[in-house]
KEKE-3310 file (N, C-alpha, C; in steps of 0.2 Angstrom, whole numbers, plus 5000, padded with zeros to 4 digits):
npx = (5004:5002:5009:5001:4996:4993:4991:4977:4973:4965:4956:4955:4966:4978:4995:5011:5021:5038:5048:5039:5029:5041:5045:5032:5029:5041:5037:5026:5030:5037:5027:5019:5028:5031:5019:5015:5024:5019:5006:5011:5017:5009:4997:5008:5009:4997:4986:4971:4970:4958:4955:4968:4969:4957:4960:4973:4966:4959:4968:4972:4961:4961:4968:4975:4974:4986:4984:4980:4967:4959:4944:4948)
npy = (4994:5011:5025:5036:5051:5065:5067:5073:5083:5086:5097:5098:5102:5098:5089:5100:5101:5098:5088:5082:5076:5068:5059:5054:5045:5037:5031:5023:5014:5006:5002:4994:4986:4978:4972:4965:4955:4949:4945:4937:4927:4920:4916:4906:4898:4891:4898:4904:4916:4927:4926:4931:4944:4948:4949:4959:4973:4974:4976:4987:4995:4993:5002:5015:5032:5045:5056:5065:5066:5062:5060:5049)
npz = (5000:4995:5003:5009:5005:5009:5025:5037:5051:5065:5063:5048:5039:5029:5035:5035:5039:5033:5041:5051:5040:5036:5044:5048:5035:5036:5046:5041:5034:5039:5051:5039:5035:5046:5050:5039:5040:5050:5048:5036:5042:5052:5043:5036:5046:5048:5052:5052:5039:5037:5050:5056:5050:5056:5067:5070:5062:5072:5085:5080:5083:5094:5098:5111:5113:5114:5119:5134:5142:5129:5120:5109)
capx = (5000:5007:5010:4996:4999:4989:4988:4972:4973:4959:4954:4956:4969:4985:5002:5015:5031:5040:5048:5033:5027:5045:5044:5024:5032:5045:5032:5019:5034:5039:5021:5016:5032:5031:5011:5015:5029:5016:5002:5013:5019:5003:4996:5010:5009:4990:4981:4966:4970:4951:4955:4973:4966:4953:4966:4975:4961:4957:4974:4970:4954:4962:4976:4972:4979:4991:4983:4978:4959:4957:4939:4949)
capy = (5000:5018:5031:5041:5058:5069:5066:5077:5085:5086:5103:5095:5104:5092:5092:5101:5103:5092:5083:5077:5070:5062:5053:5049:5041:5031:5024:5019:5008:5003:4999:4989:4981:4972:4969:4960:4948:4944:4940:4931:4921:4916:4911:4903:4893:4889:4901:4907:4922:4930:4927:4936:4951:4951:4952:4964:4975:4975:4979:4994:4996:4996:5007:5022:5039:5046:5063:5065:5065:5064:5056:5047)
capz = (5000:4995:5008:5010:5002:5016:5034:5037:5056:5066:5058:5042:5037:5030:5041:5031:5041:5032:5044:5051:5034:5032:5051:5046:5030:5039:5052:5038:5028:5045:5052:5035:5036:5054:5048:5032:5039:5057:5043:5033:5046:5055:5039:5035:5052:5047:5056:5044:5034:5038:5057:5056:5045:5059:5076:5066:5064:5081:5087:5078:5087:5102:5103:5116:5111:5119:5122:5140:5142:5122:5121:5105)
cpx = (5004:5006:5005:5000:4999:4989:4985:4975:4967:4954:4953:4962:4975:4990:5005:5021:5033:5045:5044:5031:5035:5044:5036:5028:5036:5041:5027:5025:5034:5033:5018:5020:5032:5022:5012:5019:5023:5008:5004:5013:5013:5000:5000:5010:5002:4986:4975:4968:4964:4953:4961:4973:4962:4954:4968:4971:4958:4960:4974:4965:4956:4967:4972:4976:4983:4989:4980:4970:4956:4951:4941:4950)
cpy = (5006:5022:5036:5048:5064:5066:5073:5077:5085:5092:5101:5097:5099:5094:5096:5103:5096:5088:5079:5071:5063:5056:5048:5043:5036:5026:5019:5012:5005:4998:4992:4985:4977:4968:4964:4955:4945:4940:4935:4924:4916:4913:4905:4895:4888:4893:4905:4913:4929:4933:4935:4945:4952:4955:4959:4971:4978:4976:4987:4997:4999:4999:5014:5025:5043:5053:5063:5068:5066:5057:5050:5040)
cpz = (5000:5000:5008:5009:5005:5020:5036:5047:5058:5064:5051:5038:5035:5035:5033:5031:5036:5035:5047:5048:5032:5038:5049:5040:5031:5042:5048:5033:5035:5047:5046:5035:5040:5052:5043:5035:5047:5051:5039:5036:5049:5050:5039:5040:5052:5051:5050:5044:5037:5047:5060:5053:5052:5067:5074:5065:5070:5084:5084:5080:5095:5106:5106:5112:5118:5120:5128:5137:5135:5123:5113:5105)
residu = (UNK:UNK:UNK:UNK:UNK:UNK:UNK:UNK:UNK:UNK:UNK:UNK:UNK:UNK:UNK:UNK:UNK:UNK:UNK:UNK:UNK:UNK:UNK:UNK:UNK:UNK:UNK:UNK:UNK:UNK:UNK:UNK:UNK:UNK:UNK:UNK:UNK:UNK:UNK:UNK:UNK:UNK:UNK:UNK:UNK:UNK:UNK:UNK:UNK:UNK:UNK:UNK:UNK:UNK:UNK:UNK:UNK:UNK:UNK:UNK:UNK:UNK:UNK:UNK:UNK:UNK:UNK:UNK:UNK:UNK:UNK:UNK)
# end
């Protein structure tokens, strides 16, 4: 998956320091990278495909934010 072009702010506004955008850009290689080789792997270990997408997902689900009392 490509790099998202925009990262919209909670005003909508895109970021555009560009350091920001280069760190956002390292994390999302980094991020799909550790995801793609834990799916791999479980598949490959036999774990359903369906099931792995659906953890995954959900580990997504339930990350807190790290703003203090953010209702996010």
């Amino acid at each position: 998956m490509k790099t998202p072009e925009i990262w919209p702010q909670d005003d909508g506004q895109p970021v555009s320091c560009v350091e920001k955008l280069k760190v956002l850009e390292e994390n999302w290689q980094e991020v799909q990278d550790v995801l793609r080789d834990a799916f791999e792997d479980a598949v490959l270990m036999g774990v359903s495909e369906q099931v792995m997408r659906d953890r995954l997902a959900d580990l997504v689900t339930a990350l807190v934010s790290p703003r203090q009392g953010s209702s996010a």
